[in-house]
C-alpha positions in Angstrom: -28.0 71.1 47.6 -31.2 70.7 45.7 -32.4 67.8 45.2 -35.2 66.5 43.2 -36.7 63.0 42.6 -39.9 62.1 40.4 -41.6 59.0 40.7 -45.2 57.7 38.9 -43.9 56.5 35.3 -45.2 53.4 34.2 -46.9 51.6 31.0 -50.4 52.9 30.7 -52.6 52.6 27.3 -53.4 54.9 25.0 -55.9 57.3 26.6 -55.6 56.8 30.0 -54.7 58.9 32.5 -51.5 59.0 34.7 -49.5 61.1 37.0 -45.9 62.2 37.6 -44.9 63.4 40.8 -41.6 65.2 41.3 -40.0 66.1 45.2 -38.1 68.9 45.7 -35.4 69.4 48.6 -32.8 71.3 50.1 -33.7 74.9 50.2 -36.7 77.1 49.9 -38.0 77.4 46.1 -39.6 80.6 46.7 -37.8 82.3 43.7 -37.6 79.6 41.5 -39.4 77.8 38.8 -40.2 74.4 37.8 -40.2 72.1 35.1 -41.3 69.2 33.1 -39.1 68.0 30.0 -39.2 64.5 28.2 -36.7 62.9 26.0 -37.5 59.8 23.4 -34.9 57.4 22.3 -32.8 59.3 19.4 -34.7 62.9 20.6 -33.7 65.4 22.1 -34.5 67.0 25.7 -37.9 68.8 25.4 -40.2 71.4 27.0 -43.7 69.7 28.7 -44.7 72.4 31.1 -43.6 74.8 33.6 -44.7 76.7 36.5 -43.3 79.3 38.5 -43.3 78.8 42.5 -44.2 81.4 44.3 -47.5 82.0 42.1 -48.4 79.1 40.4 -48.2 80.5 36.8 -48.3 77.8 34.2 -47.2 77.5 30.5 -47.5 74.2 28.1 -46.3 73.0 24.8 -48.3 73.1 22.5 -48.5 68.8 22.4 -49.7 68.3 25.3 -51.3 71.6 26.0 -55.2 70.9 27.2 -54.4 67.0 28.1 -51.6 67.5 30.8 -51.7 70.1 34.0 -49.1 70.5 36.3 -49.3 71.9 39.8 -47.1 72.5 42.8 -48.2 71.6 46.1 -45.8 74.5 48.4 -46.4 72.7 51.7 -45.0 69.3 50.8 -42.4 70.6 48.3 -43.8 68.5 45.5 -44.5 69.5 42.0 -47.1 67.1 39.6 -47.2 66.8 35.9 -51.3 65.2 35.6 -51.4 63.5 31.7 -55.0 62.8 30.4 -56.0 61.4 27.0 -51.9 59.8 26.8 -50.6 58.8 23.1 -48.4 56.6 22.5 -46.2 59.7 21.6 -45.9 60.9 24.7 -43.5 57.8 26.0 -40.5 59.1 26.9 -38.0 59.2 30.2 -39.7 62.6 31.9 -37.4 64.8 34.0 -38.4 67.2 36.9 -35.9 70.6 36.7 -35.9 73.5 38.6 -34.6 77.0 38.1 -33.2 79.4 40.4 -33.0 82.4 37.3 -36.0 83.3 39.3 -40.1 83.1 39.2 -41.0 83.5 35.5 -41.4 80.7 32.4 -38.2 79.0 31.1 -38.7 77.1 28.1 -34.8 75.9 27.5 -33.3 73.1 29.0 -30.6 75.0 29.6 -32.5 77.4 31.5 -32.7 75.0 34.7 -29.8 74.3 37.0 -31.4 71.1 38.7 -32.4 67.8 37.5 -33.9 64.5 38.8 -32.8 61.5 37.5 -36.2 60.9 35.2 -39.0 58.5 35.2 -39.9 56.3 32.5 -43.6 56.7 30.9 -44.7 54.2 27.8 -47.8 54.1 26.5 -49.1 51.8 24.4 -51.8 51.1 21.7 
């Protein structure tokens, strides 16, 4: 049973700096990839960033390419969404997901099979 968990969401101002962390449990991710989405009040889910497991190969939307990096640390089974330069918005409830379709980018929602419960990120003016 996978299992994932995020924590790090908080109120931070506009153009700080903050950072999401996401663990990941019950089996080895090897083949799977990893994701970032956010959802606003009245919005639907969205893409942030992805990154495939085994070799670390990243892809961004286009809002928060160059301000956000994500990362996956293999030994402790974490993955990490870093946010630079935050605008207000970027506040939303941000979700760690995972993948077993295997190692490539997934864009869709619906692509990943395994979802924390969220973290909350507000930024303000």
């Amino acid at each position: 049973q996978v299992q994932l968990v995020e924590s790090g969401g908080e109120l931070v101002q506009a153009g700080g700096s903050l950072r999401l962390s996401c663990a990941a449990s019950g089996r080895t991710f090897d083949s799977y990839s990893m994701g970032w989405f956010r959802q606003a009040p009245g919005k639907e889910r969205e893409f942030v960033a992805t990154i495939t497991w085994s070799g670390g190969r990243t892809y961004y939307a286009d809002s928060v390419k160059g301000r956000f990096t994500i990362s996956r640390d293999k030994a402790k089974n974490t993955v990490s969404l870093q946010m630079n330069g935050v605008k207000p918005d970027d506040t939303a409830v941000y979700y760690c997901a995972a993948t077993s379709r295997g190692s490539a980018i997934w864009l869709r929602p619906g692509n990943y099979d395994h979802w924390g419960q969220g973290t909350q990120v507000t930024v303000s003016q």
